[in-house]
N, C-alpha and C positions, 0 to 999 in steps of 0.2 A: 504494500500500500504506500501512495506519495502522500503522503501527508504538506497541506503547507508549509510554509518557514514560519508564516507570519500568515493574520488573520486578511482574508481577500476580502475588501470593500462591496459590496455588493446595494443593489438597487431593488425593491419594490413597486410591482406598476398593480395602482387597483387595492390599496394599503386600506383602505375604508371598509371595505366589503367582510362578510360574514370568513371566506376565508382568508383574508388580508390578512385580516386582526389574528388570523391564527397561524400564517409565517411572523407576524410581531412578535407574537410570544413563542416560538418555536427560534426564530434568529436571536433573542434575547440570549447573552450570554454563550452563544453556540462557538465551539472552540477553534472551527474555521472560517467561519464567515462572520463580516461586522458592516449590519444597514446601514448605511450610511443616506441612500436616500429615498424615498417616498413618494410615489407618485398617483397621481387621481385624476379624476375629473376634472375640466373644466372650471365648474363652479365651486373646487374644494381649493383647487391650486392658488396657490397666496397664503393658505390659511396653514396657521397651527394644527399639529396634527391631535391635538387636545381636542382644538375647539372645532376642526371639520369632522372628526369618527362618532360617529354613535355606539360606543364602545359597548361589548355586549358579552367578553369576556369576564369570569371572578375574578382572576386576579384581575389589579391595578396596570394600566398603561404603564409601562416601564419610562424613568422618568428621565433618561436620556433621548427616548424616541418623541415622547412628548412635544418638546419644544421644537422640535425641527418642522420647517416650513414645507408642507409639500409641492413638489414641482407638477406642470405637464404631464401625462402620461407619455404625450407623445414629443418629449422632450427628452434628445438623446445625450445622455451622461458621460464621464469617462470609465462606468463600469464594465469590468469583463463580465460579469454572472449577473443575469437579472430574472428575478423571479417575476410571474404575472399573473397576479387574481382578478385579472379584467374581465370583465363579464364579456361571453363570444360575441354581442352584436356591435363589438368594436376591436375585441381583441385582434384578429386576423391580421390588420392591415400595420398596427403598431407593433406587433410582436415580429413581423416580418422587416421592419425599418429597421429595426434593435439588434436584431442577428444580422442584418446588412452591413451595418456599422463595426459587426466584427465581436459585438457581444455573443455569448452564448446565451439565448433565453429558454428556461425550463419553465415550462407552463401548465397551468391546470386547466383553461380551457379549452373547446374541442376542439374550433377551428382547425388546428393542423394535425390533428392526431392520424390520419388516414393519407398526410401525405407520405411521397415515396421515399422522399430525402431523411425522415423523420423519423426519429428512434418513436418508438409507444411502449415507454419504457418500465416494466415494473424490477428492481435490477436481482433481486433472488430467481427471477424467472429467463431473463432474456438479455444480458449485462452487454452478448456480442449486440445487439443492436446499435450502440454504439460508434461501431464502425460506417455508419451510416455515415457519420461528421469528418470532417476534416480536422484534425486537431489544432487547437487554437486560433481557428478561421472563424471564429462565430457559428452560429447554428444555432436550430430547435428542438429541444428535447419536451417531448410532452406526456404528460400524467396520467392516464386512461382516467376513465369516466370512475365515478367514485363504486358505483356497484361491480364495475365491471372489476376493476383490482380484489376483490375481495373473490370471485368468481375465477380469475385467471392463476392467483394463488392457489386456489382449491382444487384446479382441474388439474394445473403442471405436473403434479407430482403422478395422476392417473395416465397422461396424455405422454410422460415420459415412458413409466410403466407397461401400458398396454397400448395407447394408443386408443381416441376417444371422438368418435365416430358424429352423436346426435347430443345435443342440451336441451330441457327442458326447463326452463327456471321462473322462479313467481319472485322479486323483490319484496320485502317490506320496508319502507323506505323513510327515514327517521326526517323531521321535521327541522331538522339543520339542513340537510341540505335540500332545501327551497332556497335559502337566503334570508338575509334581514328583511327582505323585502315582499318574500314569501309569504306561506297559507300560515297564520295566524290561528294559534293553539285553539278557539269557540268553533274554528273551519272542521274542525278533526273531532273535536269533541262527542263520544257517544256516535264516530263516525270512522270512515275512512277514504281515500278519494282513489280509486282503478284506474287513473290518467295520470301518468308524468311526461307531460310533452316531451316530445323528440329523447324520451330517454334510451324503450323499448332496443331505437336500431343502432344504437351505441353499444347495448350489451352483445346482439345479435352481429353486427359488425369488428370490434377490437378483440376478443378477445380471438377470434383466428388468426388476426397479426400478430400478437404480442406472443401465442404459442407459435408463430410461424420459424423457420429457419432462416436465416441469411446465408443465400448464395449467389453469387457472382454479384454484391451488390448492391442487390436487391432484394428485399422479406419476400419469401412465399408463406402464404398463408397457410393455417395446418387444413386437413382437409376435414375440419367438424361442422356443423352446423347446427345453428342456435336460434329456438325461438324463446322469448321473452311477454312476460307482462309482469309491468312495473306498478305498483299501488305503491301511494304515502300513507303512513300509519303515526298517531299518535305516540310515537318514543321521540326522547330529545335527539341525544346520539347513536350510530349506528345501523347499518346497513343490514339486513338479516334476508337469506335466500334460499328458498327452498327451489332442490336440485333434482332432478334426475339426468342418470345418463346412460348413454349406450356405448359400450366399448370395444375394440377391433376382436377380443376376445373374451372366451370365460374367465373369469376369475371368482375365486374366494375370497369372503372376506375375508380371512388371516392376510393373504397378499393387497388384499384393498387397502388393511390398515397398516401393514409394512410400507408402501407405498408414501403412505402420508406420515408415518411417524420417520422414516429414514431421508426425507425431505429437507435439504440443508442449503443455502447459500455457499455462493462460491466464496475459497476463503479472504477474496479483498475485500468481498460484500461484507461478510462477516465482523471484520477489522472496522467498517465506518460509522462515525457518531450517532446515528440517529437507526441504525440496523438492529434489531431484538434480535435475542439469541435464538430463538424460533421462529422461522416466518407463518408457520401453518402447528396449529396445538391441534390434537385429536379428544375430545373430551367425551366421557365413557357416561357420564349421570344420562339417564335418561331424558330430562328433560334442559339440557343442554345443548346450542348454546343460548343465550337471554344476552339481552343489550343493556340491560343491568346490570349482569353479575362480569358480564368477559371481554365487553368493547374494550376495557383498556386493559388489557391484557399488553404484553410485550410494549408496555408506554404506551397503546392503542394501535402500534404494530404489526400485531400479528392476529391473521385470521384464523378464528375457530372453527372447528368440524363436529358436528355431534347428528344423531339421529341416523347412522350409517343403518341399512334398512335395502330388501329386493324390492325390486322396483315392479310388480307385475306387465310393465307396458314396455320399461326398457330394461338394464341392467341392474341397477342400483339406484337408490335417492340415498341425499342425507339433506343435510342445513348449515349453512354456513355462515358465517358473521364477520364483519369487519367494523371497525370506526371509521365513518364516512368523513369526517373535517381531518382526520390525523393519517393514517393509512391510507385514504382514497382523497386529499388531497394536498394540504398544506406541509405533512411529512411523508406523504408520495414523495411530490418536490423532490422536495430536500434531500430525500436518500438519493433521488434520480441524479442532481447537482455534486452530491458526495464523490458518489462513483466518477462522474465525469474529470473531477477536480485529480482523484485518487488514479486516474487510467491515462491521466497528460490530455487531455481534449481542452484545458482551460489554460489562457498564457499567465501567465506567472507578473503577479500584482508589480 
């Protein structure tokens, strides 16, 4: 692993938003990286960053970030690493300036997630993607969709296994991530909503790239396919997904859960700040896993497995869990940024 010398100055675009505020307290104190600047809207730019965020975090605004002025979003800095919680119907065209300029930008919206050039990085899973970038030229590294990371953790460890044919999966989908600006706790109350716009083809489309292989270049997607329906449910945090799936072959469950308990990152993943020591837990209680008791598991890191169970239609179900602001995006990120920093992709502060 390369570790820096010295802490790399880095920039936030979109520092306001539900997951903004949770790379502020994720870069808070972080051993390699030090924000140095903040960036919004429009009508936030000029303002303290006190008095433009509607801060929504328990802890406290950390009181170095506080006073600093936010810039432009679309104001290009002298940072090499720039993170982007820009909401997509602007991010695309900014985040594409930014890595022009020579920045790397790691990003959690979708925009670019399905281009060719473009790692769709989860880094326990697919680290060569990578090689997509030209080291220290700038470029896009992007975050897959928040259900989707918690789904492509769970499938890896089968897909390397046996190889993994057909997906069936129902999201329950935690009330963070809508946004600050989101369905409002009375919306969900005694309810639940079977519509997450445009989420559905995000699950059904990334994860055959992110298990795909890179050859000559180019990701070939794995050869599975995925149908999805995504509902929002009254839980704060976390992602929760009931699975089924069909595999290239028989298996038992003894090797189902071999599969997933011998599931490890590579060992530079292993080595970075913000990596748990397990990326995937297998949890035996029966009514395991809850978004109560296990989203923050591994720091909120690492996705859970429980309810493994035959599948009468395909092979197998079980249920899977992630933390959707930590694991599926704001410390996505950041592991994605680690690696890159840790593999020579980022020029040296």
């Amino acid at each position: 692993m390369r570790a820096p010398a010295r802490p790399i100055p880095v920039a936030l675009l979109g520092a306001t938003g539900s997951v903004g505020q949770r790379f502020v307290q994720l870069l808070d104190g972080h051993p390699w990286f030090r924000l140095t600047r903040l960036a919004a809207s429009e009508r936030s730019a000029g303002r303290r960053y006190a008095d433009a965020v509607r801060w929504s975090r328990p802890e406290p605004i950390p009181s170095a970030l506080a006073e600093l002025v936010l810039s432009p979003a679309d104001e290009l800095g002298p940072e090499a690493l720039v993170f982007s919680a820009l909401d997509a119907s602007v991010a695309g065209e900014l985040e594409s300036a930014h890595a022009a300029s020579g920045a790397l930008v790691v990003t959690n919206a979708r925009n670019h997630r399905m281009d060719a050039g473009v790692p769709l990085l989860v880094p326990e899973v697919n680290p060569d993607q990578l090689e997509l970038l030209t080291p220290c030229r700038g470029g896009i590294v992007a975050n897959p969709n928040c259900s989707t990371i918690g789904l492509a953790l769970a499938l890896a460890p089968l897909e390397r296994a046996f190889g993994v044919r057909r997906v069936m999966v129902t999201t329950m989908q935690a009330l963070s991530g809508a946004g600050l600006d989101g369905l409002r706790d009375h919306v969900v109350e005694d309810n639940l909503i079977p519509l997450i716009a445009g989420e559905e083809a995000k699950l059904e489309s990334e994860a055959a790239k992110i298990l795909g292989t890179l050859e000559g270049g180019i990701v070939r997607p794995a050869s599975l396919s995925v149908s999805a329906t995504c509902v929002r449910v009254p839980v704060s945090d976390g992602h929760t997904l009931s699975v089924s799936v069909e595999l290239d072959r028989p298996v038992e469950l003894g090797e189902l859960r071999a599969a997933w308990e011998s599931f490890v990152a590579p060992d530079d993943v292993r080595e970075l700040p913000t990596a748990p020591e397990r990326p995937v837990v297998l949890l035996d209680e029966p009514d395991a896993p809850q978004p109560r008791l296990h989203r923050d598991l591994g720091g909120g890191m690492t996705a859970s497995v429980g309810r493994v169970r035959p599948c009468p239609l395909f092979d197998w179900k079980f249920v899977t869990l992630s933390h959707n602001t930590l694991r599926g995006a704001a410390g996505g990120a950041l592991l994605a940024a680690e690696l890159a920093v840790a593999r020579g992709y980022l020029a040296a502060p």
